[in-house]
Structures are given as C-alpha cells and as structure tokens.
C-alpha positions as CSV (number, residue, x, y, z in Angstrom):
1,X,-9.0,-15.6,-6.1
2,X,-10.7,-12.1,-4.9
3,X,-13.8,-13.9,-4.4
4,X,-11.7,-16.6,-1.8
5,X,-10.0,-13.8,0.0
6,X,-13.0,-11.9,0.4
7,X,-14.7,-15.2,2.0
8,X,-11.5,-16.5,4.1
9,X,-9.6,-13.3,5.1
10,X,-6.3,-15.5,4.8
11,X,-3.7,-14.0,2.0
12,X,-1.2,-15.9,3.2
13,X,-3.3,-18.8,2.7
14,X,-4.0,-17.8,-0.8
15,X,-0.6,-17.0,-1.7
16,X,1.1,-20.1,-0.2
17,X,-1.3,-22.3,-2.4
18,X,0.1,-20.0,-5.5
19,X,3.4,-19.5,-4.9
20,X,4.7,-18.4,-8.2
21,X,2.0,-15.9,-10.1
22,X,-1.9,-15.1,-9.8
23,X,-4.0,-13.3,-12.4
24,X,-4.5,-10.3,-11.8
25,X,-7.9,-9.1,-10.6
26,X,-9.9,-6.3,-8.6
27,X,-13.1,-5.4,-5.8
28,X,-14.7,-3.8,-3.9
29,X,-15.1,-4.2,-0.1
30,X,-18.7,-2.8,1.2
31,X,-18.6,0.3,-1.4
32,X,-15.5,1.5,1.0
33,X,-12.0,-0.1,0.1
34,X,-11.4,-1.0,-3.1
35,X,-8.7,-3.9,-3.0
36,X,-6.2,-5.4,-6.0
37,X,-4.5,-8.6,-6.5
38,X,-1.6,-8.0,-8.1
39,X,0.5,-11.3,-8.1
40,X,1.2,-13.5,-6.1
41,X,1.4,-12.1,-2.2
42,X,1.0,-8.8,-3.9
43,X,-2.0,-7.0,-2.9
44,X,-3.1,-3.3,-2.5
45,X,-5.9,-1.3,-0.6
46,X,-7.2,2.0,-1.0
47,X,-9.8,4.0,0.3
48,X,-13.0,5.2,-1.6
49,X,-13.8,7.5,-0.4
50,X,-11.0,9.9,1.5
51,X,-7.9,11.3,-0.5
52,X,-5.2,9.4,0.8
53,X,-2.4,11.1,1.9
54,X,0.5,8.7,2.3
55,X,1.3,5.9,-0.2
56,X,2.7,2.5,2.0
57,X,4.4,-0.7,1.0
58,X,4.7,-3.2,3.6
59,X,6.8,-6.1,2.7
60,X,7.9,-9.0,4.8
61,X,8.6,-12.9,3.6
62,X,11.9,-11.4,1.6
63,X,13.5,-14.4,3.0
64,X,10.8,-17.2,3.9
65,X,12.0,-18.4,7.1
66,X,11.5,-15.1,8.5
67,X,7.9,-15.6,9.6
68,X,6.7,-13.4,12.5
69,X,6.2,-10.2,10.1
70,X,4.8,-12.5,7.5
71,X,2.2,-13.3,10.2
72,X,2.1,-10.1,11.8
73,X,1.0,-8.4,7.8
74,X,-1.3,-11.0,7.3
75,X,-3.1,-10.3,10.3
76,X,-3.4,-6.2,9.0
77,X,-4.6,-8.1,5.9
78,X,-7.3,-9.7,7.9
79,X,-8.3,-6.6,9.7
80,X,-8.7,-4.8,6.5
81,X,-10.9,-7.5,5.1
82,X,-13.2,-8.1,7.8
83,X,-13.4,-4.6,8.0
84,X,-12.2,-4.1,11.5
85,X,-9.4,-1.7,10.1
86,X,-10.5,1.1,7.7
87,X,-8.0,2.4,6.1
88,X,-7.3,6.5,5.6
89,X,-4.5,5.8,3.6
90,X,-3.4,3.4,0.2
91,X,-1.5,0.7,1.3
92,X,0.3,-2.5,-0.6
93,X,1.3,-5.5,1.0
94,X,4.4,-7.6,0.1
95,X,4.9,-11.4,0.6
96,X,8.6,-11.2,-1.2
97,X,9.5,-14.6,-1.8
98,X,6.3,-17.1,-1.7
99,X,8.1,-20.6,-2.9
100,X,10.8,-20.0,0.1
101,X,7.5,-19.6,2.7
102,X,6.4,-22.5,1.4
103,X,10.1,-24.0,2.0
104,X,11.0,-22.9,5.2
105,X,14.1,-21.3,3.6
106,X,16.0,-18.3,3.7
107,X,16.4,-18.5,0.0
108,X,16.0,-20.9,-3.0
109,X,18.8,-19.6,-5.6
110,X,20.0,-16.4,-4.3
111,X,19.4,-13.5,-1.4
112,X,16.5,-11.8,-2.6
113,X,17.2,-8.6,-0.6
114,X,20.1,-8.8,-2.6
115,X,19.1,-8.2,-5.8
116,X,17.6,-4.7,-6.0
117,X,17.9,-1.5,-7.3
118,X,18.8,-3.4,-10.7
119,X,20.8,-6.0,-9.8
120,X,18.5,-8.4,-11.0
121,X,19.4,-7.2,-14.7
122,X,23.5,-8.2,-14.1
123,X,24.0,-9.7,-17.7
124,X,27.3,-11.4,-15.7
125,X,24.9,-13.5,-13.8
126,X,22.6,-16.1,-15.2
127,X,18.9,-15.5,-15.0
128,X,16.7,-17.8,-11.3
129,X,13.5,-17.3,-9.4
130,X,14.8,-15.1,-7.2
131,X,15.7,-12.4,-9.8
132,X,12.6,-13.1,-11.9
133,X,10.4,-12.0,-8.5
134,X,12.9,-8.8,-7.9
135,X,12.3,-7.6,-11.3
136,X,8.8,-8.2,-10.6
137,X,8.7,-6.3,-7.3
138,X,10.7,-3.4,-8.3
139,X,7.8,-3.2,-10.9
140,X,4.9,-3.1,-8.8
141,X,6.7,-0.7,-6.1
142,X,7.3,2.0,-9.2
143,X,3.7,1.2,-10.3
144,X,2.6,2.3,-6.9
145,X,4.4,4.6,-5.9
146,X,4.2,6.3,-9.2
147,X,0.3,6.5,-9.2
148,X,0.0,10.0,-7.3
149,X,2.7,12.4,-5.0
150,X,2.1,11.7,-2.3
151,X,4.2,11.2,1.1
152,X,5.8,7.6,0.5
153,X,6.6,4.9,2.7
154,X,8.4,1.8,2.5
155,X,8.9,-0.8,5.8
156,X,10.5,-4.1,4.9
157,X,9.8,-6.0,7.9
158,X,12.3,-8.9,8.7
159,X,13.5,-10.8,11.1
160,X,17.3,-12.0,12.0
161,X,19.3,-15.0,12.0
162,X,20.6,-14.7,15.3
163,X,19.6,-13.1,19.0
164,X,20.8,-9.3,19.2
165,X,21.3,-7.3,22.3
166,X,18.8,-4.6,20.7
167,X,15.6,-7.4,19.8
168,X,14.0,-4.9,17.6
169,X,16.0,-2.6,15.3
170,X,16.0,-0.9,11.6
171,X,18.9,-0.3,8.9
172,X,18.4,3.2,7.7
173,X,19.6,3.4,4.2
174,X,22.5,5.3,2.5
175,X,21.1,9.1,2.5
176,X,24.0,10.9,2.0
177,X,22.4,14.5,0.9
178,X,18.8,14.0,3.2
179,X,19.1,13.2,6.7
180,X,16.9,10.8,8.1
181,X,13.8,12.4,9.7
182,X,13.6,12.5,13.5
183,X,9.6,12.1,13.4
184,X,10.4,8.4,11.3
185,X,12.4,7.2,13.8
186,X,10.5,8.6,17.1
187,X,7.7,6.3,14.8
188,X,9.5,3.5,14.5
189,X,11.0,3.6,18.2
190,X,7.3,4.1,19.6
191,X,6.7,0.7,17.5
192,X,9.0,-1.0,19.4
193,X,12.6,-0.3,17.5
194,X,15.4,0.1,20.0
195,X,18.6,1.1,17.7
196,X,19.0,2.1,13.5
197,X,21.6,1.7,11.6
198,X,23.0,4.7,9.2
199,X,24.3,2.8,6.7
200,X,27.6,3.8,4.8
201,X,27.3,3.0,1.4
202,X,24.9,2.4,-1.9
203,X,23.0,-1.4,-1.3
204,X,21.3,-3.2,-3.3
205,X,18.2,-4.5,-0.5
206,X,14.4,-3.9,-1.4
207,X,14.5,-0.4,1.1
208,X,17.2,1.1,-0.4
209,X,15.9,0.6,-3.7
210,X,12.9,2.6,-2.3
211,X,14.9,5.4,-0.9
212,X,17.1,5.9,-3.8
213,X,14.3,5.6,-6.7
214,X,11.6,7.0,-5.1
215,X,12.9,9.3,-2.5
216,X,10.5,7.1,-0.1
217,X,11.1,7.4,3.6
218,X,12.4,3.3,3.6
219,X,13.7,1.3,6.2
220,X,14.5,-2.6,6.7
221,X,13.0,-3.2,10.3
222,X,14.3,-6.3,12.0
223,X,11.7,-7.1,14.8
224,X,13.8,-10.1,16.8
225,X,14.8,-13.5,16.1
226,X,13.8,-16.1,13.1
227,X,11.5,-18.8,14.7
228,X,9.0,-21.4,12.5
229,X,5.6,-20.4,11.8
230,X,3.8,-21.0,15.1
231,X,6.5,-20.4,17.7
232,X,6.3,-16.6,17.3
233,X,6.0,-14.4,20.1
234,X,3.5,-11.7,18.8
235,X,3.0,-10.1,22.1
236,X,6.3,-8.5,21.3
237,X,5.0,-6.9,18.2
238,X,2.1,-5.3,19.9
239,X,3.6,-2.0,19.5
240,X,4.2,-2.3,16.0
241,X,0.9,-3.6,15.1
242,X,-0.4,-0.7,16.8
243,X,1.2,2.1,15.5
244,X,0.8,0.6,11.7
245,X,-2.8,0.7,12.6
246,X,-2.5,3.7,13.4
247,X,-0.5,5.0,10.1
248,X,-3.2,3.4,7.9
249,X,-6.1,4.3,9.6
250,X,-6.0,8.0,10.5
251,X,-5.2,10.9,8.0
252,X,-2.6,12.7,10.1
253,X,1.4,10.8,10.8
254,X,1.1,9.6,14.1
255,X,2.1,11.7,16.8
256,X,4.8,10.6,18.5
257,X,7.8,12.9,20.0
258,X,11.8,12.2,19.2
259,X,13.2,10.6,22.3
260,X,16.7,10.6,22.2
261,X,17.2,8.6,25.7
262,X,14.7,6.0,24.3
263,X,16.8,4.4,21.6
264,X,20.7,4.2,20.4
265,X,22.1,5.5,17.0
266,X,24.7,3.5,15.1
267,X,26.9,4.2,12.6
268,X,28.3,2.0,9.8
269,X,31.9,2.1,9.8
270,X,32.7,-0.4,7.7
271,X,31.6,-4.2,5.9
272,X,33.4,-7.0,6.3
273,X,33.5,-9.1,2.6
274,X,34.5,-12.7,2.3
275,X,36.8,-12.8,-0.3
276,X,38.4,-16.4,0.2
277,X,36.2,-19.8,0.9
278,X,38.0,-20.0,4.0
279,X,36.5,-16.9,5.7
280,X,35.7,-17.7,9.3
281,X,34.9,-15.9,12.5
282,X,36.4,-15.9,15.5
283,X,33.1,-16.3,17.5
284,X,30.3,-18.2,18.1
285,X,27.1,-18.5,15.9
286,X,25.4,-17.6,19.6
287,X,27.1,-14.0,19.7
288,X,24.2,-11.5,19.7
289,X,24.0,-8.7,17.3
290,X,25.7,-5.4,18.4
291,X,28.3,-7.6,20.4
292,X,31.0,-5.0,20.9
293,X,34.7,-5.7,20.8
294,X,37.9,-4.0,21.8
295,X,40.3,-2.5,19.5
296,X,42.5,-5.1,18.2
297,X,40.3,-8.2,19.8
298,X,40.2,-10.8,16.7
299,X,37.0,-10.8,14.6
300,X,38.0,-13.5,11.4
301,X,40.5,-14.5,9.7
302,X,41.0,-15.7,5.9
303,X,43.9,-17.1,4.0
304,X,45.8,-16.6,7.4
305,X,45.1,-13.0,7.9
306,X,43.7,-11.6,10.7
307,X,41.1,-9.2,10.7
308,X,40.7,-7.4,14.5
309,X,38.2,-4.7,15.6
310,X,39.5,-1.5,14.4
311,X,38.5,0.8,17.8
312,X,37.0,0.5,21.1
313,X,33.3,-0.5,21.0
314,X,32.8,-1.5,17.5
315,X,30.3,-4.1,17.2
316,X,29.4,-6.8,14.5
317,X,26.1,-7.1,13.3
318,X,24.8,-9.4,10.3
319,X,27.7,-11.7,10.7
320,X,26.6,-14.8,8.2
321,X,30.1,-16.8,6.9
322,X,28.0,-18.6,4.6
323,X,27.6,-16.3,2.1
324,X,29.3,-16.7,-1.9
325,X,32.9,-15.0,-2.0
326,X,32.7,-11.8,-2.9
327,X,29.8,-11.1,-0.5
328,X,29.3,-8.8,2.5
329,X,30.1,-11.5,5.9
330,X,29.0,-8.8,8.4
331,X,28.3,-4.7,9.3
332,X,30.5,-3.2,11.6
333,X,29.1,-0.6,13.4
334,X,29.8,2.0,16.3
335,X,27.2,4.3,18.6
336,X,27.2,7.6,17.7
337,X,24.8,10.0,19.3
338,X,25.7,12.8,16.8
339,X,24.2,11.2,13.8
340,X,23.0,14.0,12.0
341,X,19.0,13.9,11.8
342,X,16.5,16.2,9.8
C-alpha cells in the first residue's frame, strides 16, 4: 500500500479503495521523512533527521460529506510525498470515517464526532461501524500523542451543514481550569477563522477528547459550507493551507500577533436538546449560523411548548432537528469580548 502511495501521492485515493482497515506498514521517503500507515486514512510523518518539537493530528472526513478539508489534507499529503513540503515537525493525518466518503453521507449508523472520549464503550448502546472506528481513533491519537512530551496539537477540520454569517470559525473546547491561549487563536484567525466558540460544558467530539485526555491544544475548525467533492472553493482555504505549512515546516509556532478587532469571541450559554420527536424550529433550514434573535423571539417548539431566545443577541448555531431524542438540536451562544484568554 506504501509502495502505491509512494508512486501516486493520492491517500485519499488509497483510502477510499480501503475503506474499512489496511495493514499496517512503514518507509522511508529519500532518507528524510519516515512515513507510517496506520489504518485505513491513518497515516503519520516524521522527520529524520530534526527533533520535532510539536506532535500534530489533523483530522477531517469525521462526517464524509464534509469534503473541502478532506481535500484540503490530502493535498498536505501530497506535498509531503512529492517532497515539496518538508516537514520540521511529526504530524498524523486523519480521514475519520472512510465508508461515509465513499457514501457521500454525513454518517452511516451514528454521529461519529459523537462518540468520543469513551462513548464508544456505552454498554447501553449496541456495538456499529461508527463506534468500532472511534475506539480505533482514540487508540491511534493516545498512541501518538503518547510517543514523546512534546507541545501537542489537535485540528479537526470540518465543514457545516448550513451557510453561517462567520464562513470560517472553531469550537474551543470545555477548559474550565486553562484558558484558551491567545497565540492559538491569533493562529487560527491568521488561517482564516473569524469567530470561536467557548464551549460550556464536557462533549464527547474527537477535539474534546484531545483536550481533556491529552491536555492538547484541540479545536474543531469549521472552514464554510458542505459542498460535493469537486464544487469546493479552495481559494478560500488559502490561508489555512498556508499557515499549516507553515506549522509543519519550520521549528518555531508561527508568528502571528493576537488581534482582538480581527475576530469575535462567543460564548456558550446554553444547548438546546430534543427531547420529543416533534421538536421543530421556528426557522428556516436557510438561516445562517450565528443568526441572532431578540429576547423572547420564538426559536422551537415541542410537545406545545415554546422555547424563545433567552436575551438580546443570542444566536443559534448547529441547529440540526434531525437528530435522535435525547440529542443536542443546536448551541446557543452570545458575543462576549471578555472571554478570559491565557
């Protein structure tokens, strides 16, 4: 398999023709890189012959309809390969959920990037692909991460459902005791990311796994809209091509100064959960992400109760009715400059 990438430059290629495992094997690119096949879509690089400073996992395909940072990673992959990128730093690369690439589906069974930080193991639920892969990746992400201590790094790169006033933004997890560091997110905003997220509460996605477990600076980075393979934009990832370039390729953390008036700080007040089949919104499946409401202005309703925005300003982002019962419908969330940051 090795021997094919080595030839073609195309992992996604490879993966998407072995959607459910590979064998495990191992090279060597021009005495420099050494590179490891994992699993399938699994696939780590590191350098020969520098001490690598930073350990980074960069995941996309967690749902497979989400394609533009499936293509964006594979064209990294392809850089590394061909030896137009040579890497300073160790770096593993993600596809999450090959068979739903191959489907052109969010999901198969279940929400993938809902079944981390152990879910996969709840003896309440019966066993599917979906939590045979999480189990899987939670393995790999320990097994790397674990190899040295060093700084760590998680970005799992998606894309959403709908349109959202900010097109590029990132859901910082639950930190409660370590604020978020300013030089992350003056990173992230210089790649492109307009707005984060503080989220409010333990999850149990693929970056909050990393943040919790391995104290990995970890975000989920949404970079615009889902579109089929083919009718992304990638001209509007240039930024964030380019700074991961830079990340793997030079030994220092990119340079980049904290810009407060360059992007906007959110706050997770609360999740809406859909506890009845009935659960609706009150808006359209067109209404952007971080649409904002007035207090009182009707969000859903279930089982003839109304749920209305609880202050001036809050905005809904995530919303997604057709989830199971018992599942989060949608984020509210609220600007707030004073966010405390590190």
């Amino acid at each position: 398999m090795l021997q094919q990438l080595l030839q073609q430059a195309n992992f996604l290629a490879l993966t998407l023709a072995n959607p459910v495992s590979m064998a495990a094997e191992q090279a060597v690119i021009a005495g420099h890189t050494r590179v490891e096949l994992w699993d399938s879509g699994v696939l780590v690089f590191t350098p020969l012959h520098t001490e690598a400073t930073r350990d980074i996992v960069l995941s996309s395909g967690i749902h497979g309809n989400e394609t533009a940072p499936i293509e964006l990673c594979n064209q990294l992959i392809q850089a590394i390969v061909s030896q137009n990128l040579l890497l300073q730093q160790r770096v593993m690369f993600i596809f999450g959920n090959p068979p739903t690439i191959n489907n052109h589906t969010r999901f198969v069974s279940e929400n993938l990037n809902r079944l981390f930080n152990g879910e996969h193991a709840n003896p309440h639920v019966a066993s599917n692909g979906e939590r045979l892969r999480a189990a899987r990746l939670e393995a790999y992400v320990e097994r790397f991460f674990m190899a040295a201590d060093r700084q760590r790094l998680h970005y799992d790169l998606h894309t959403a459902i709908r349109a959202s006033r900010h097109e590029r933004f990132a859901v910082c997890p639950y930190r409660p005791d370590k604020p978020h560091l300013k030089q992350q997110l003056a990173f992230l905003n210089a790649a492109g990311v307009e707005a984060f997220l503080m989220h409010h509460e333990p999850t149990t996605t693929f970056s909050y796994a990393s943040s919790t477990k391995y104290q990995a600076e970890a975000f989920t980075v949404e970079l615009g809209k889902v579109m089929p393979f083919g009718q992304n934009d990638l001209t509007k990832l240039a930024a964030m091509r380019q700074m991961l370039v830079v990340l793997l390729s030079e030994r220092e953390f990119p340079r980049v100064t904290y810009q407060p008036d360059k992007l906007v700080l959110y706050r997770v007040c609360r999740s809406l959960n859909k506890h009845y089949a009935d659960f609706a919104f009150n808006f359209s499946n067109e209404l952007p992400n971080f649409t904002q409401f007035a207090k009182g202005e009707l969000l859903a309703q279930e089982q003839g109760i109304a749920i209305t925005a609880a202050q001036d300003g809050e905005a809904i982002v995530f919303p997604n009715a057709q989830i199971p019962v018992g599942q989060r419908a949608a984020l509210c969330v609220v600007a707030d400059p004073a966010i405390p940051l590190a």
